[in-house]
Legacy VTK file of the C-alpha trace (Angstrom):
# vtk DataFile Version 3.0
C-alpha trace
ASCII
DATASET POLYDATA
POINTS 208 float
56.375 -11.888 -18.904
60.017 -11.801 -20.747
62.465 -9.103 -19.381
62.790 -7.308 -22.441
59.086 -5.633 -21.695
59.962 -5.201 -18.028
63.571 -4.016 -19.267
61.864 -1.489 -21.622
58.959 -0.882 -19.129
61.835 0.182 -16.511
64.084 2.531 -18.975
60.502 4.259 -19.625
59.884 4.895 -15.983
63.176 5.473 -15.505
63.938 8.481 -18.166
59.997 9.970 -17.387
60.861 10.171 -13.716
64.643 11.784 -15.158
62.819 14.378 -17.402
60.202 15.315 -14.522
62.524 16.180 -12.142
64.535 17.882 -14.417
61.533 19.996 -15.555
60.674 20.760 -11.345
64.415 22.044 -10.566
64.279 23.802 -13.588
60.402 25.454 -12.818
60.436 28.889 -11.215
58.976 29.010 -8.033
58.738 32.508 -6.814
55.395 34.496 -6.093
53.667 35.351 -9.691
56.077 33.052 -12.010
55.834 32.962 -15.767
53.029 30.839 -17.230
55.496 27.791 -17.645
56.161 27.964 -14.314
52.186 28.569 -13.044
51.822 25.805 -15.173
53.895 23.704 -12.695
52.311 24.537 -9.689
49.969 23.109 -7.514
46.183 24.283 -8.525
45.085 25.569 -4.460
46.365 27.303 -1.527
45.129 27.158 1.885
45.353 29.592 4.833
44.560 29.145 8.248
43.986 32.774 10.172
44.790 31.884 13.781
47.989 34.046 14.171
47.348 37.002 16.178
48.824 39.993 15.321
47.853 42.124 18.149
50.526 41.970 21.031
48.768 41.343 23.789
46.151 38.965 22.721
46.554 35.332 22.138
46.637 32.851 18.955
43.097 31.879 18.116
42.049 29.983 15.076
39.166 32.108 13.638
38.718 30.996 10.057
40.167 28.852 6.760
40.249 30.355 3.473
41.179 28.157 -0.551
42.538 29.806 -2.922
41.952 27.645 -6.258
43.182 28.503 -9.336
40.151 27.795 -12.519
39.465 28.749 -15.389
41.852 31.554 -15.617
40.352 32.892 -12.104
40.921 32.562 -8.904
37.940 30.713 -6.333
37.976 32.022 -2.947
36.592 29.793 0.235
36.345 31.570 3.494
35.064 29.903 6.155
34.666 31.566 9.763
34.971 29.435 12.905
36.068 30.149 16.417
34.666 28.984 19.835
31.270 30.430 19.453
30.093 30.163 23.245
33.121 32.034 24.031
32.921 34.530 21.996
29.167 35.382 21.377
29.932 38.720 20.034
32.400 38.257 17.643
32.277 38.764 13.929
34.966 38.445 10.669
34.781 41.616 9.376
37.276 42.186 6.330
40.295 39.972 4.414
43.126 42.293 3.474
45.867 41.047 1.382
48.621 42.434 -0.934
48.618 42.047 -4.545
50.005 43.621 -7.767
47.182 42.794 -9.968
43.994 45.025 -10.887
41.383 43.122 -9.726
38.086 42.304 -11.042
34.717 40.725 -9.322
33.399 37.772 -11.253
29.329 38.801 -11.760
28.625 36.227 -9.420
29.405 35.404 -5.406
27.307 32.956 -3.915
26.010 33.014 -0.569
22.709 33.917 1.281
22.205 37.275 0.086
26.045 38.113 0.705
28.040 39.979 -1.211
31.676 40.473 -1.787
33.077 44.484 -2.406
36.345 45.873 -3.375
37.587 48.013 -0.313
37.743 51.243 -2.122
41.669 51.924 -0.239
44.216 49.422 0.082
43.870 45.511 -1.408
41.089 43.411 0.278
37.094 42.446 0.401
34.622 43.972 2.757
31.320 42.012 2.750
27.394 43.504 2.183
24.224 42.408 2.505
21.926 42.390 -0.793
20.219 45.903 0.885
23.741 47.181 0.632
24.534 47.544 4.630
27.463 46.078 5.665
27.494 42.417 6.572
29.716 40.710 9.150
30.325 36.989 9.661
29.301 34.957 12.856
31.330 31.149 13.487
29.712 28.730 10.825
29.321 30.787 7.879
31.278 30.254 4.631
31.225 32.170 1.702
32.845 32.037 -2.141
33.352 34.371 -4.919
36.181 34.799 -7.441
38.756 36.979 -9.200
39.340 37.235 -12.729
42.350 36.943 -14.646
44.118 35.580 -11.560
46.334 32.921 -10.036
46.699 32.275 -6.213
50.673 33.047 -5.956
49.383 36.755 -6.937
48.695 37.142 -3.509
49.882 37.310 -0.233
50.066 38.856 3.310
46.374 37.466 4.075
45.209 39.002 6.898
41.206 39.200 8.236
39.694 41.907 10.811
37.830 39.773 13.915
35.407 42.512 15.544
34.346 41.744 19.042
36.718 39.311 20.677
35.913 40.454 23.868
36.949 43.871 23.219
35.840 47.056 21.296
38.789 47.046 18.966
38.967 45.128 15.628
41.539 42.220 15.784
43.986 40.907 13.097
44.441 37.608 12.751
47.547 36.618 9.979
47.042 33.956 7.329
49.104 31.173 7.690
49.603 28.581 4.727
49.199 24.792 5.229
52.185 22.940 3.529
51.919 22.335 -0.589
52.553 18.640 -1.194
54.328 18.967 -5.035
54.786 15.742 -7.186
57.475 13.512 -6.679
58.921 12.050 -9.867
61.678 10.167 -7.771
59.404 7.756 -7.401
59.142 6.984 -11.008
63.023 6.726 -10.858
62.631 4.002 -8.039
60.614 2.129 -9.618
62.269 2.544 -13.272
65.739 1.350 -11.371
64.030 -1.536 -9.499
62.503 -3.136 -12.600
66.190 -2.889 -14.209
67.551 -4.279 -11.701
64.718 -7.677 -11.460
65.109 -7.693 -15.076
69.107 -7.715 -15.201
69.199 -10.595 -11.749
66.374 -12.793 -14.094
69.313 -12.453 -17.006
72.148 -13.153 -14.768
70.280 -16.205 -13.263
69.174 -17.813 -17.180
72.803 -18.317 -17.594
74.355 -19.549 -14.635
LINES 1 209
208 0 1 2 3 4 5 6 7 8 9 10 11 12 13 14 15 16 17 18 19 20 21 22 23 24 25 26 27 28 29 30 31 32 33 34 35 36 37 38 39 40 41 42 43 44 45 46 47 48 49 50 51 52 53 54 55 56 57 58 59 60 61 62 63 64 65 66 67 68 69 70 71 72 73 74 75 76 77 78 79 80 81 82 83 84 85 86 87 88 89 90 91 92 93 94 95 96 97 98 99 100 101 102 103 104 105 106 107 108 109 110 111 112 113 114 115 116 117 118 119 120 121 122 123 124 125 126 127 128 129 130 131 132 133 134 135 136 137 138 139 140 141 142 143 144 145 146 147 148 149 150 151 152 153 154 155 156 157 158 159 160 161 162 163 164 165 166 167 168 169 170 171 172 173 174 175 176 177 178 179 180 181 182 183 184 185 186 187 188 189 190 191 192 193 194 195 196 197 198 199 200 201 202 203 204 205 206 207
């Protein structure tokens, strides 16, 4: 290969890696941005609910929940799953959250005769069987449904009720969310500047 297509090659790299970054800094990146800046974000959230938010009982993990953003919805993932022999008893009740949108159930949640409901007061999901009792999750189960006309930054303060964790009062357990990895285009700029650099020593060593 000659170095001008490994010079050119490297200036490409090298101004796409330039005009990415420039494009990140310049993205928003607060909670419900613009749809240039949604557009820029990563597609899925995930919390872990282990942080207890009752004083005097300890941190247990309890259940995962991920948030993807498709099709102009929102897919929702919640999976229960605590120590099950030490805690026989205990069930996920509810998922509050906070959110400034008006929400709205897609037709369809899957699950064995589970369904997802609107809490009536206040922003969450309670959960019913197909009879229309209420329905509370054991360890193991996992469950999905979705939300229309919504994007995962439109919510936050995740929080899920835990009945039964060896005592009569429902427990909170906070959702905490695992790190987003976001694209690095400073890679492209390595690589641009590395291949202009093996193309310029080839030159300088042709003419010595």
């Amino acid at each position: 290969m000659t170095t001008k297509p490994i010079c050119a090659y490297g200036l490409a790299l090298l101004l796409t890696g330039a005009l990415c970054s420039a494009a990140a800094w310049a993205q928003p990146r607060r909670a419900g941005a613009d749809a240039a800046g949604v557009a820029a974000m990563p597609t899925s959230i995930t919390y872990t609910f282990s942080h207890s938010t009752t004083a005097d009982f300890p941190d247990v993990g309890v259940a995962t929940l991920k948030i993807e953003n498709i099709n102009g919805a929102t897919r929702w993932t919640l999976k229960t799953d605590w120590d099950s022999d030490k805690y026989r008893s205990a069930a996920l009740k509810e998922l509050d959250f906070s959110t400034t949108k008006t929400l709205t159930l897609a037709p369809q949640a899957s699950g064995e005769g589970v369904r997802v409901l609107l809490r009536s007061v206040g922003a969450g999901v309670t959960f019913a069987r197909a009879n229309g009792s209420d329905y509370h999750f054991v360890s193991g189960e996992q469950l999905s449904w979705e939300f229309k006309n919504t994007v995962w930054s439109d919510f936050s303060g995740l929080d899920v009720h835990v009945v039964a964790l060896d005592r009569a009062q429902p427990l909170h357990f906070g959702g905490v969310a695992e790190p987003i990895e976001e694209p690095h285009p400073y890679v492209m700029l390595m690589i641009g500047l590395g291949l202009l650099g093996f193309t310029a020593r080839r030159s300088s060593k042709r003419f010595e």
